[in-house]
VODRENLO-127981 format. One record per atom (N, C-alpha, C): residue number from 0; x, y, z; residue in three letters. Coordinates in steps of 0.1 Angstrom, whole numbers. Example, Ala and Ser with C-alpha at 12.3 -4.5 7.8 and 13.67 -1.06 7.14 Angstrom:
<atoms>
    nr      c1      c2      c3   rest
     0     132     -57      78    ALA
     0     123     -45      78    ALA
     0     132     -33      78    ALA
     1     128     -22      71    SER
     1     137     -11      71    SER
     1     129       0      79    SER
</atoms>
This chain:
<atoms>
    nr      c1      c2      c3   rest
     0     638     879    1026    UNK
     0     629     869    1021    UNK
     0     635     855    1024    UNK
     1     629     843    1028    UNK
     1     634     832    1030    UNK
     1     634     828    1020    UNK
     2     642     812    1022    UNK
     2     647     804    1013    UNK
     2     634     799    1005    UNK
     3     628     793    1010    UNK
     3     617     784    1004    UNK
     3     607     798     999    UNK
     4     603     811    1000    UNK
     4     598     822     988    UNK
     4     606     818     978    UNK
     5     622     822     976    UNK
     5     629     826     969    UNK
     5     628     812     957    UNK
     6     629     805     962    UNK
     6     625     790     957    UNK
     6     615     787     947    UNK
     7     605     790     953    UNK
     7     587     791     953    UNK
     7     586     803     938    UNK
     8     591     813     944    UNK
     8     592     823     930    UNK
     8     602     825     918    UNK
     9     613     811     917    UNK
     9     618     809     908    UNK
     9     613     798     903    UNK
    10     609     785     908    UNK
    10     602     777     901    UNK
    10     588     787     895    UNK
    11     578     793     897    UNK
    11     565     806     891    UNK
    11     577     809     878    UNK
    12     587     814     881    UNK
    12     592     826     870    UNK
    12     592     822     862    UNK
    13     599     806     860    UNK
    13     601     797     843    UNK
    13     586     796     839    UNK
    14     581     793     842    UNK
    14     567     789     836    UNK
    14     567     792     824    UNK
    15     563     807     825    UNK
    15     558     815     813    UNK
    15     564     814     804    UNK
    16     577     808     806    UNK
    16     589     808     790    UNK
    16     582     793     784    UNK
    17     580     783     791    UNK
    17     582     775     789    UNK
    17     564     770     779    UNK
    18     557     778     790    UNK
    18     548     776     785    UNK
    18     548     784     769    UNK
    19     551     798     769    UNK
    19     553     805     753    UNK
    19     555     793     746    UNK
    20     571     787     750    UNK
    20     580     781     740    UNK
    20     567     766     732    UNK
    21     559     761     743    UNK
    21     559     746     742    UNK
    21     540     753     732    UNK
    22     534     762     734    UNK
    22     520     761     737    UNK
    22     519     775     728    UNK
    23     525     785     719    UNK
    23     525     798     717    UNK
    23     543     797     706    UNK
    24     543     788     701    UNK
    24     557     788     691    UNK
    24     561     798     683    UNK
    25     550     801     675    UNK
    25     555     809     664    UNK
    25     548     825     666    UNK
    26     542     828     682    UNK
    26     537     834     682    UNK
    26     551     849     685    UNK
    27     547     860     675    UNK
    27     556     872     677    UNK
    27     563     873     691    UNK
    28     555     873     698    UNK
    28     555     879     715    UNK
    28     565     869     720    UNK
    29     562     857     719    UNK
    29     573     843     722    UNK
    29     590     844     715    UNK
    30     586     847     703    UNK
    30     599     848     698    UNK
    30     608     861     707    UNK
    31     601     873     703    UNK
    31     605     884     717    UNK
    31     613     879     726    UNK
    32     602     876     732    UNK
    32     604     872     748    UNK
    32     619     860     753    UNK
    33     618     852     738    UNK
    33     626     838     740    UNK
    33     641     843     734    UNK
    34     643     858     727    UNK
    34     654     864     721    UNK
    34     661     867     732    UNK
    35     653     872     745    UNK
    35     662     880     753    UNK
    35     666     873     764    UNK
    36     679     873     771    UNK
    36     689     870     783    UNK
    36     681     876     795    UNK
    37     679     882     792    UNK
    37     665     891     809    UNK
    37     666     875     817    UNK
    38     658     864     813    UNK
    38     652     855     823    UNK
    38     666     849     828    UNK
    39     677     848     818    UNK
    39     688     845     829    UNK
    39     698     852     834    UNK
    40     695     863     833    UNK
    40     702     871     840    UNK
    40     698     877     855    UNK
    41     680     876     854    UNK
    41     675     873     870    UNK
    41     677     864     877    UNK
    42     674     852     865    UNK
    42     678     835     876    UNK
    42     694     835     883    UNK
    43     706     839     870    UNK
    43     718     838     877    UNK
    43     718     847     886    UNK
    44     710     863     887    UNK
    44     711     867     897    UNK
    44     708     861     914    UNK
    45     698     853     913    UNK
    45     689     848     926    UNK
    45     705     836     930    UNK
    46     709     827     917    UNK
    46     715     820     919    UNK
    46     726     825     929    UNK
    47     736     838     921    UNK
    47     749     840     929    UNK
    47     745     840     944    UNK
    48     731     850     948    UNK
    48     729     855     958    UNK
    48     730     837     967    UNK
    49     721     831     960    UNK
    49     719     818     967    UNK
    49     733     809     972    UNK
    50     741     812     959    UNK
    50     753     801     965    UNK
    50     761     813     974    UNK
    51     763     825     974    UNK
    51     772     826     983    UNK
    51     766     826     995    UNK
    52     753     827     998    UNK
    52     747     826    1014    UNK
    52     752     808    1016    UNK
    53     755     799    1006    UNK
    53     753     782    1010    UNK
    53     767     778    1011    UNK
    54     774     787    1003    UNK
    54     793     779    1006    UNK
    54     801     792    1021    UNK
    55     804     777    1032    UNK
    55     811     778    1039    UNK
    55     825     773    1039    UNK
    56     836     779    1046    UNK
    56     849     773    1045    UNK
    56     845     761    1043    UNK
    57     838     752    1053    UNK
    57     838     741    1054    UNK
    57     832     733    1043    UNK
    58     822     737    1033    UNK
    58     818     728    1026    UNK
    58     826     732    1013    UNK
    59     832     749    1009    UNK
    59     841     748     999    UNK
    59     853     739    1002    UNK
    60     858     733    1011    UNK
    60     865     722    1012    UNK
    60     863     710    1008    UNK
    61     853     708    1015    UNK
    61     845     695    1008    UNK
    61     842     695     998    UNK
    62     838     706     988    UNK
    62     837     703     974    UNK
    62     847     708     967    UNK
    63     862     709     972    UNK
    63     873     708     961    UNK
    63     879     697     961    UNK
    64     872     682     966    UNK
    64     879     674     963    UNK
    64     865     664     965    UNK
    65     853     666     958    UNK
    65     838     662     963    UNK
    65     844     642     961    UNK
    66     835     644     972    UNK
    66     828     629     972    UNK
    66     813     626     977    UNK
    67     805     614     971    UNK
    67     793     615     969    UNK
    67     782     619     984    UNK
    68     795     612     990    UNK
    68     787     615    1008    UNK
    68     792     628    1016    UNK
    69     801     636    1005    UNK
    69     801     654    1012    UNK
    69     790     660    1006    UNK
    70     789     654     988    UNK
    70     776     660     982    UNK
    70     765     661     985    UNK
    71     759     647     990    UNK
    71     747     642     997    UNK
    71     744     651    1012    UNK
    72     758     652    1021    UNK
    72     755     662    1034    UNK
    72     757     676    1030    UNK
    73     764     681    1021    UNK
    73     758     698    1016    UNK
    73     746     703    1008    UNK
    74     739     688    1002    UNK
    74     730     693     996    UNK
    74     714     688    1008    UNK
    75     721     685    1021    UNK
    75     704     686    1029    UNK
    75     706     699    1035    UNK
    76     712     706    1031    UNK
    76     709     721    1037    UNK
    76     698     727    1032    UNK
    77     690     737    1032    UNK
    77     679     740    1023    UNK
    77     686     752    1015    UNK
    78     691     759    1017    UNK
    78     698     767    1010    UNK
    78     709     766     998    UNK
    79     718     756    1003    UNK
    79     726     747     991    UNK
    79     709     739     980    UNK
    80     700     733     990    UNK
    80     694     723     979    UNK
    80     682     734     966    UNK
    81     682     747     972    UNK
    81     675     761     969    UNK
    81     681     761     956    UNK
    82     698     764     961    UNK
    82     707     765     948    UNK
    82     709     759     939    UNK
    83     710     743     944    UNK
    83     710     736     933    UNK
    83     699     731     922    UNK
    84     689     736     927    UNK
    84     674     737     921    UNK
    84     675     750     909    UNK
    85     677     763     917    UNK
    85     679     773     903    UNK
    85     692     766     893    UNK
    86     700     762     897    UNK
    86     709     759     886    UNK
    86     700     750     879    UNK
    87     692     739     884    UNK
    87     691     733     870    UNK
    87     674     740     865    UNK
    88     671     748     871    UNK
    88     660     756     859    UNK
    88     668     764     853    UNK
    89     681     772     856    UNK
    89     681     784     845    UNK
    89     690     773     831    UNK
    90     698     763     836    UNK
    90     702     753     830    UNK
    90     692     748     817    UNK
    91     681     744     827    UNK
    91     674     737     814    UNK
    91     662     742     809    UNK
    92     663     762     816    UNK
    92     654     773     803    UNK
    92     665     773     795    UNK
    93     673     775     797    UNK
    93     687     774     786    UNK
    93     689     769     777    UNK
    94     687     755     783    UNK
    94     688     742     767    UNK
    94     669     740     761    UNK
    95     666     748     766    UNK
    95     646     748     761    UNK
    95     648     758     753    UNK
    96     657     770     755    UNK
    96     658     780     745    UNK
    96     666     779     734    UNK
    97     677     768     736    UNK
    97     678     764     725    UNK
    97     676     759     715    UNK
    98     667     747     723    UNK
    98     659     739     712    UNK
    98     649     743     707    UNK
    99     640     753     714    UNK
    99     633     762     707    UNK
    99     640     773     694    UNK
   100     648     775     700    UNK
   100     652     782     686    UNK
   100     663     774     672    UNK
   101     659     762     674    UNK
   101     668     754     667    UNK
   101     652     747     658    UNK
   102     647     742     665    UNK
   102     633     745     659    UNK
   102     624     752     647    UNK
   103     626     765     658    UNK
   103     623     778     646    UNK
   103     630     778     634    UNK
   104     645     778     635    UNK
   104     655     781     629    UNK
   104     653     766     615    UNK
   105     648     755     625    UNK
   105     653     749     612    UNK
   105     639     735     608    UNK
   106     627     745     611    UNK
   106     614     738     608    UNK
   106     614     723     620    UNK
   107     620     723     630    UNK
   107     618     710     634    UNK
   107     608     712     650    UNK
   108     601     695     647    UNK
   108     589     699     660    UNK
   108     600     698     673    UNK
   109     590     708     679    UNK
   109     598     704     695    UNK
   109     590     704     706    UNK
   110     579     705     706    UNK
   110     571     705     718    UNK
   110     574     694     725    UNK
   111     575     680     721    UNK
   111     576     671     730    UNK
   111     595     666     737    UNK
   112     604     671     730    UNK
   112     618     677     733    UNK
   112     616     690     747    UNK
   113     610     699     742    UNK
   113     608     709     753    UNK
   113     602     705     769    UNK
   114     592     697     764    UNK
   114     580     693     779    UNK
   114     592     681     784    UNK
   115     596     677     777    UNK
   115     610     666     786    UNK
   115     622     674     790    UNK
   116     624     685     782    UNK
   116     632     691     789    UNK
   116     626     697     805    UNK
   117     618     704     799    UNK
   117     610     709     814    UNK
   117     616     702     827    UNK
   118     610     685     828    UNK
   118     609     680     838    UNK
   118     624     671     838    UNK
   119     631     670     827    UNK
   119     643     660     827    UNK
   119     648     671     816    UNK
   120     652     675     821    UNK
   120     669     683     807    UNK
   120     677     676     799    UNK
   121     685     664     805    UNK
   121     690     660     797    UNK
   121     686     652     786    UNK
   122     672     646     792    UNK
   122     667     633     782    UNK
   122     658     644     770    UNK
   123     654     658     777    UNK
   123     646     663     767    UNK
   123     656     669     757    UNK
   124     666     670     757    UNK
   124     680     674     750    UNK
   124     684     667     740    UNK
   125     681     655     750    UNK
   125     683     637     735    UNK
   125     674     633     728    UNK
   126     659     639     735    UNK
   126     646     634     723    UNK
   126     651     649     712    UNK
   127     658     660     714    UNK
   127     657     671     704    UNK
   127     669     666     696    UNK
   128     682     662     699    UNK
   128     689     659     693    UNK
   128     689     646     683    UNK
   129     681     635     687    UNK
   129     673     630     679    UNK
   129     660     635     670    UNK
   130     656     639     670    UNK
   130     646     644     666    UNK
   130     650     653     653    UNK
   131     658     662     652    UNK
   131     665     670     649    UNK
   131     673     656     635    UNK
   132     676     649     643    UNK
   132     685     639     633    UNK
   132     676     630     625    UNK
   133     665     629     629    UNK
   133     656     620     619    UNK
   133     648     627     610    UNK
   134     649     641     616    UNK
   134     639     651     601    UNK
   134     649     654     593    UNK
   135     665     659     595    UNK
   135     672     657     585    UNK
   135     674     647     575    UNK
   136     676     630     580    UNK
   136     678     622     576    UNK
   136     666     620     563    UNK
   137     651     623     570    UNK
   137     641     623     564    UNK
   137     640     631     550    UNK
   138     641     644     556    UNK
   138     644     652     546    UNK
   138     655     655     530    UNK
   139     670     647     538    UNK
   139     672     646     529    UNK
   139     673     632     518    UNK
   140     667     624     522    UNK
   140     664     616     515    UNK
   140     652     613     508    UNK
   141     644     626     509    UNK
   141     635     626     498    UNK
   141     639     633     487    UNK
   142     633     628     479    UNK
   142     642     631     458    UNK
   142     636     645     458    UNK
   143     644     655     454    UNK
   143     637     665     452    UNK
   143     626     666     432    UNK
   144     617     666     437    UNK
   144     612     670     424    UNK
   144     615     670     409    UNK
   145     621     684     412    UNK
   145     625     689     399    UNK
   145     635     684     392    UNK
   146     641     673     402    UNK
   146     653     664     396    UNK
   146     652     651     397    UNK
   147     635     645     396    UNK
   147     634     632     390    UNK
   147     622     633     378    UNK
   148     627     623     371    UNK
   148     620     624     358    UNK
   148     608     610     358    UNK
   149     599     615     355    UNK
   149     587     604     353    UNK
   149     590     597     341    UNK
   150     583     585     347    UNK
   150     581     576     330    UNK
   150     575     582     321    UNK
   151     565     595     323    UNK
   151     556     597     310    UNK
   151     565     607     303    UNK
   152     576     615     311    UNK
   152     588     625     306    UNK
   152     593     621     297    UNK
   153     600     606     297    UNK
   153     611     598     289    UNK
   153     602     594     277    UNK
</atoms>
């Protein structure tokens, strides 16, 4: 199978997580689905296969002591740039599954954390980790109930 299938049917494969996660939250099947290592255990599979066809003596040289213009000429290969593409989908299903399940776990929205993760990982990381910090903050600074007393009590 060539590079650009192999490519082509790892960008297809995330979808469906992503879509469950962002579009199908609380749905049984999602939770399932979002419990299990399966999707990265195929991706790191495609990955290993990918990087060892892309590292040559010559470019594991060049990246044990990288500089930006050996990075820039290893990554116009299509095979190294194949590689570096699954790393950052299984990467940022990774940090999608965890914000998804940080979510679940702790009532917080994430849809719009997740669809930035999708397309930007890191920044959809920082809208969750904010996000995450303002419903805390929110939360706990509302009075709980049963431990404030009205004026018509007193």
């Amino acid at each position: 199978m060539v590079i650009a299938q192999l490519f082509n049917i790892a960008n297809i494969f995330v979808l469906p997580f992503w879509l469950l996660m962002v579009f199908l939250p609380n749905w049984g099947i999602t939770k399932r689905v979002m419990e299990s290592y399966l999707p990265f255990v195929a991706l790191a599979g495609l990955y290993i296969y990918l990087f060892i066809n892309s590292i040559t003596p010559e470019s594991a040289q060049a990246l044990s002591n990288p500089q930006l213009a050996d990075i820039a000429r290893f990554f116009s290969d299509e095979t190294v740039a194949a590689t570096g593409w699954i790393h950052f989908l299984v990467l940022d299903l990774f940090v999608g599954r965890w914000i998804y399940w940080q979510g679940q776990q702790a009532g917080i929205w994430t849809i719009h954390s997740l669809i930035l993760c999708l397309f930007a990982g890191p920044i959809g990381l920082l809208s969750h980790i904010i996000t995450a910090w303002i419903t805390k903050k929110s939360t706990s600074d509302t009075p709980l109930e049963s431990n404030t007393t009205s004026p018509s009590q007193t």
